[in-house]
N, C-alpha and C positions, 0 to 999 in steps of 0.2 A: 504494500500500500504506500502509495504517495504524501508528501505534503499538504497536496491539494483534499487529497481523500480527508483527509485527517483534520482539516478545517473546515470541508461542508459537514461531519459529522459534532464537530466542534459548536460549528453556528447550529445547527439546527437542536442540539441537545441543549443550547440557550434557550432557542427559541420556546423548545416546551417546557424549561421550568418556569420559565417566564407565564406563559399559559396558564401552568400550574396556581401559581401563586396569585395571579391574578382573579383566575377565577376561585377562589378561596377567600378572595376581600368581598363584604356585606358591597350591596349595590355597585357590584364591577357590570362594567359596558358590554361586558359578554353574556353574559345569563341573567343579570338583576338581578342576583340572589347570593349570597355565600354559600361554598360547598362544603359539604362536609370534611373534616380531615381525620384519615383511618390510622392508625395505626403503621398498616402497609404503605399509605402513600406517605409518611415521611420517611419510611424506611429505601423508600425506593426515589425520591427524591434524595436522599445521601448517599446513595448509590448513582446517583447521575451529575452530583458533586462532584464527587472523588472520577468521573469518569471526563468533568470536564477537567480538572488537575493534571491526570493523568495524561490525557492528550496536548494540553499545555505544554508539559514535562516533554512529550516525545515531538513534538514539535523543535522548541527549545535545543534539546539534544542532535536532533536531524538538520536545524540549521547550521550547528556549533559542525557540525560533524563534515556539509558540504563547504562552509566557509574555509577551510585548514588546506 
């Protein structure tokens, strides 16, 4: 996998925690309503954490790495 791969995966795992959180706020522009929060979806929102970290990191690395 690419650089490139590795940052539309990047953005787009922004994009839906961004979603996420959003639609979890009382009177958000998406639903009008606040959603519930389980359990599982913070655990799986910390898991999409560490996954944007993670690709940061190998990004970082990949560029350290073409630059030399």
């Amino acid at each position: 996998m690419g650089p490139v791969w590795y940052s539309v995966g990047l953005g787009g795992m922004i994009v839906f925690i961004m979603i996420w959180v959003t639609t979890r706020m009382p009177d958000n522009f998406i639903t009008g309503r606040g959603g519930r929060i389980s359990d599982n979806g913070i655990l799986t929102e910390v898991f999409q954490i560490a996954f944007v970290g993670i690709v940061i990191a190998i990004l970082v690395l990949e560029r350290k790495r073409l630059s030399r």
